[in-house]
N, C-alpha and C positions, 0 to 999 in steps of 0.2 A: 265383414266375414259372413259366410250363407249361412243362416240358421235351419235346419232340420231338425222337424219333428217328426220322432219315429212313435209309430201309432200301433198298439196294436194288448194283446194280452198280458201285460208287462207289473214286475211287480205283486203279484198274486202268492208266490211259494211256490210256484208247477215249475217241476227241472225241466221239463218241454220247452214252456215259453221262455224261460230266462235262455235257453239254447237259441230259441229263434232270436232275442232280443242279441244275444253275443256277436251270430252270422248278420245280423242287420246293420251292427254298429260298422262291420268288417265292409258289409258289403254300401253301406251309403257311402263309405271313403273311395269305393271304385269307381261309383254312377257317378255324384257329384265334383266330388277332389276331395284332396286332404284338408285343402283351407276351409273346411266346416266347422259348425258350430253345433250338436247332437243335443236334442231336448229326448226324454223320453216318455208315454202316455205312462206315471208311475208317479209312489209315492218313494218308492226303496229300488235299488238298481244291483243286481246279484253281482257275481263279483268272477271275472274273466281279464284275460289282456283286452286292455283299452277302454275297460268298465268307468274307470277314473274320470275317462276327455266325456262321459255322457253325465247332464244334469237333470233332475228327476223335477216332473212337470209341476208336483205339489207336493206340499207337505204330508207326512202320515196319518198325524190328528188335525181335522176343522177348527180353526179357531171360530169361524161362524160358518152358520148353514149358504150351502155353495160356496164353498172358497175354493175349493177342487174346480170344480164347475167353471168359474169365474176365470183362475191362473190357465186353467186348460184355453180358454179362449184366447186370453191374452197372449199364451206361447204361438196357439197357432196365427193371431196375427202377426207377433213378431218374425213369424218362421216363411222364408221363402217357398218352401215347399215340404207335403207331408209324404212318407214313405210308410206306408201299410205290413211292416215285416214281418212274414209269415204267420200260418193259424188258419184258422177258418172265420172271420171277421166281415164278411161281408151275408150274412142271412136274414136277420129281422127288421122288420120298417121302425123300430122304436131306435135300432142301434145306428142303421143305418142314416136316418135323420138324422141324429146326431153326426157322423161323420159328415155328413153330407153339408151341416152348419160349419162344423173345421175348416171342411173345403173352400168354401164362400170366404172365410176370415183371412186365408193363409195366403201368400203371393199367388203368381200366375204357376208355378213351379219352376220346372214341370215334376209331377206328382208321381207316383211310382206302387203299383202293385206286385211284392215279391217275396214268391212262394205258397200264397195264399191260396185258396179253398172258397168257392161260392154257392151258398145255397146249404142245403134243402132250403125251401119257401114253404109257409105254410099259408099263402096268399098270394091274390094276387096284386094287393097291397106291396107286398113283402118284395116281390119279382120289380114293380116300377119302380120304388122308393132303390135298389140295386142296380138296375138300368142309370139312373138318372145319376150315381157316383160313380159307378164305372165309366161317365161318360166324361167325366172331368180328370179320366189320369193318362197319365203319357205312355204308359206300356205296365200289360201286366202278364208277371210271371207266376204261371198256376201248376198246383202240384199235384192236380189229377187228369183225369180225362173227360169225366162226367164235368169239371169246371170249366175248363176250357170250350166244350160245345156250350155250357151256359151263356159263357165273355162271347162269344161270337154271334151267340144269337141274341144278347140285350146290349151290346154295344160292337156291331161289326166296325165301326170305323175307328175303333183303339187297339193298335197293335199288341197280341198279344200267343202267348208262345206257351205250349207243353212244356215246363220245366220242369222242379224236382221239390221236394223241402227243403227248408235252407240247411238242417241242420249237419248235412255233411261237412257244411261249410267250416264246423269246431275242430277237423280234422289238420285243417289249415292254421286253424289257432293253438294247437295241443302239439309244440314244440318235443315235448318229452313221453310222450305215450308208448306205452309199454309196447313191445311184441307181443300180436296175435299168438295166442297157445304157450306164452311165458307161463309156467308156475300157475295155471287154472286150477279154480278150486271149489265144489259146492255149487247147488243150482239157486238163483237167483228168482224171486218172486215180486215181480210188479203189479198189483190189483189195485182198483178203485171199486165204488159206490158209483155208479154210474146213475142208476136209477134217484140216486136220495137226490143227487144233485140235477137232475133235471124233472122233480119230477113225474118219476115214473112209478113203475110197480113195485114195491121196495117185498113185494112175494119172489121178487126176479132173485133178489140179494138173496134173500134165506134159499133159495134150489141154488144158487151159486155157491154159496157157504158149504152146503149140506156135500154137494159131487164135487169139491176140490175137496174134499174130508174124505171122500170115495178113495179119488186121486192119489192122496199122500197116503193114506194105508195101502193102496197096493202097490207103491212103490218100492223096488229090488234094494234093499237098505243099502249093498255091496254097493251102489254106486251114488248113494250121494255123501256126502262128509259132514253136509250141513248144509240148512237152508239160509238162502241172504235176502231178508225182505226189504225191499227197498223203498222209500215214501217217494214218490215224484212230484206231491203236490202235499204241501205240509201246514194246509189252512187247518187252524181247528175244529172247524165243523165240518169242511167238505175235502178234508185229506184223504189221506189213505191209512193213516195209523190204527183207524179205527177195524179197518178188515183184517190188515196184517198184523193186529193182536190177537187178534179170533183167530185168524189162521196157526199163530206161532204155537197159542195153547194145543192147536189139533196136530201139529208137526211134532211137539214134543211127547202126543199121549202116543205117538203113534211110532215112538224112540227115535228121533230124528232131531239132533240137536238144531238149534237157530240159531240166528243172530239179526235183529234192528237195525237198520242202515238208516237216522232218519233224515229229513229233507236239508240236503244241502245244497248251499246258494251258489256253490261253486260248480255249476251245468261238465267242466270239463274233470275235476274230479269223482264223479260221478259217471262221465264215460269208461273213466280209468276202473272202477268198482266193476264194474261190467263186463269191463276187456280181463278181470282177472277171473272168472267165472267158468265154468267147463256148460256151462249150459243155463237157461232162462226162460221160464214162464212168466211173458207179458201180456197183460191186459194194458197198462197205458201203450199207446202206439209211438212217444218217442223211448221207450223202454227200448222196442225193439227195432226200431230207426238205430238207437245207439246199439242192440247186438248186433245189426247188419254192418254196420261202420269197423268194430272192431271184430268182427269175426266169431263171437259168442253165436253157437248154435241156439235157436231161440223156435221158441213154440207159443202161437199168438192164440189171443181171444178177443175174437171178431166183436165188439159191440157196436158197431157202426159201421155204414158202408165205404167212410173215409179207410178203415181199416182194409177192408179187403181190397179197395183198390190202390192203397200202396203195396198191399204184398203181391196185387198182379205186377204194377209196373215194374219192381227188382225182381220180379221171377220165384217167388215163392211158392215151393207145391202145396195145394191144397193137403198134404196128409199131416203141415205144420198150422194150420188155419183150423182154429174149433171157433163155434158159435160161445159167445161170452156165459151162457146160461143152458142152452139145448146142448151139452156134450154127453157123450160116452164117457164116465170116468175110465171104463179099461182102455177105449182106443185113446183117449188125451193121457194116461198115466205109458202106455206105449209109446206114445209121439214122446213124450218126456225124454222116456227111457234111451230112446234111438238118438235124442240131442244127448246125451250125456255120454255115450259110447261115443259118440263123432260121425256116427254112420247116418245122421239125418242130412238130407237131399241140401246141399245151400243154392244159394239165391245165384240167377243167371245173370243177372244183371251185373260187371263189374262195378267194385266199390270207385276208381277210376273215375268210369261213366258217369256216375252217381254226383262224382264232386264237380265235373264240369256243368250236368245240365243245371246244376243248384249254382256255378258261377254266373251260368245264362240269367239268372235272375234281376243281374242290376246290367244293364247296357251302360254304357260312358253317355251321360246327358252332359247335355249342354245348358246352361243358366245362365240369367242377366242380373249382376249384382245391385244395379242399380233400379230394376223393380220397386221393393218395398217402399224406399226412398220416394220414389213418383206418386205411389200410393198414398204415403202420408203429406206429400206434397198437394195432391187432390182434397185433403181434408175426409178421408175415408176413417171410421172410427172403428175399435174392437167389437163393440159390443151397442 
């Protein structure tokens, strides 16, 4: 049977990645076939249809220093080929070496980039050490534009295609998903600590604190019911609990009942929390991936240029797009306001469109089962 390792963010507590991880499991079953074997870059594996057939690469706790390290190697020699399932995963020469040693352990594939994101570089270290893994996969599917002219100018001879993020793909998995505009209730807040966690200027956090506190007092009470914060990444040091606590104290001084949503490992029940919402202020970018999908009028906070260029590709106008930290709280508390009435501008892009270019992601490859077998027949070791 092929073994496949899916490589990628996995495992961490972010309702994002366990999304990309659900669409990856879906989508290796179309590239490769069904008779696969799914490993995944994890210690824990969230829980979706088909979560079950995937086995997590290592254990949670080390029994010794490197054993993560070590199993990780081991899978991918045992693995015919490695599949990169959506994220932004291909940027630093520390990470990227690291894949780039995977590559070397794992069969010949063929190897598969899909849905992913390339770059910023902050070198040009960073730019070769990316070159030289892109140059060992079989077709990649990227989920912006600025990526796609990267793939083409450090690896023209790997076929590779403008596609979408995978995560439209959960629409496919979410047998039972409510009707868009059933029973919608309350505006929805997605926030992260952007800065703590990479970082940055954590003066960014406190002027973000301070104008979403602008925000929520000048909002018209008449329309909201209550606010739904939601965690999308529920690590204890680098979640979200920590903002949408500070936020709930300022929602409530400002008489606006709340309510805590925290991080659940089930990516497609947490589409559904979404789909029940009349309206959504996101700062995580698959927050408002999933209000696009279900139809939640949704008002983003740009902290990264990933951002803005998925709300160009679905068509997003610029009057739903604020800067994560430089906003107007009156004009973002009116962009609010206008998602809550229904009168905000939606996206051009059909959601349709959306699910095929994110089908594009895995083409039907072809493999040879008996690879690995000739490899270890050669006397080639893991490690």
């Amino acid at each position: 049977m092929t073994r496949i390792l899916l490589n990628g963010y996995y495992g961490f507590q972010n309702t994002g990645d366990d999304a990309l991880l659900a669409a990856a499991v879906l989508g290796a079953r179309w590239a490769y076939g069904a008779g696969i074997t799914l490993t995944a870059r994890a210690s824990t594996i969230p829980t979706f249809p088909g979560s079950r057939l995937v086995r997590a690469a290592y254990p949670t706790a080390q029994r010794w220093r490197g054993e993560r390290r070590v199993r990780l190697w081991l899978e991918a020699f045992r693995s015919r080929a490695i599949l990169f399932g959506g994220g932004s995963v291909f940027h630093s020469r520390d990470g990227l070496e690291k894949v780039e040693h995977l590559l070397r352990l794992a069969g010949r594939g063929p190897h598969l980039g899909a849905g992913v994101s390339i770059g910023p570089f902050r070198s040009a270290a960073d730019e070769q050490a990316c070159a030289r893994v892109l140059r060992r996969l079989t077709f990649l599917g990227l989920r912006d534009v600025k990526s796609t002219e990267i793939a083409k100018a450090l690896a023209p001879g790997v076929p590779s295609e403008l596609t979408f993020d995978l995560a439209p793909l959960l629409l496919v998995l979410d047998r039972d998903r409510r009707v868009p505009g059933e029973g919608r209730r309350g505006l929805g807040l997605a926030l992260c600590d952007h800065e703590r966690f990479t970082n940055g200027d954590l003066r960014r956090e406190a002027a973000r604190r301070e104008r979403l506190g602008s925000v929520l007092r000048a909002l018209d009470r008449d329309l909201v019911e209550e606010i739904v914060l939601i965690d999308f990444n529920g690590h204890p040091h680098k979640g979200d609990s920590r903002i949408h606590t500070e936020i709930r104290t300022m929602a409530e001084q400002a008489g606006i009942p709340t309510r805590l949503v925290p991080y659940d490992p089930r990516p497609l029940e947490v589409l559904r929390t979404i789909a029940g919402l009349r309206a959504m202020l996101a700062m995580r970018l698959h927050a408002a991936v999933f209000g696009y999908l279900v139809e939640t009028p949704t008002v983003m906070l740009a902290y990264h240029p990933k951002c803005q260029g998925w709300a160009e590709q679905v068509g997003i106008s610029d009057p739903l797009i604020h800067d994560s930290v430089d906003f107007d709280p009156v004009q973002l508390a009116a962009a609010v306001e206008l998602a809550l009435r229904g009168r905000a501008p939606v996206a051009t892009l059909p959601i349709s469109a959306a699910l095929e270019r994110a089908r594009r992601n895995f083409p039907r490859l072809q493999t040879d089962p008996r690879e690995t077998e000739d490899r270890r027949a050669a006397g080639e070791q893991p490690l």
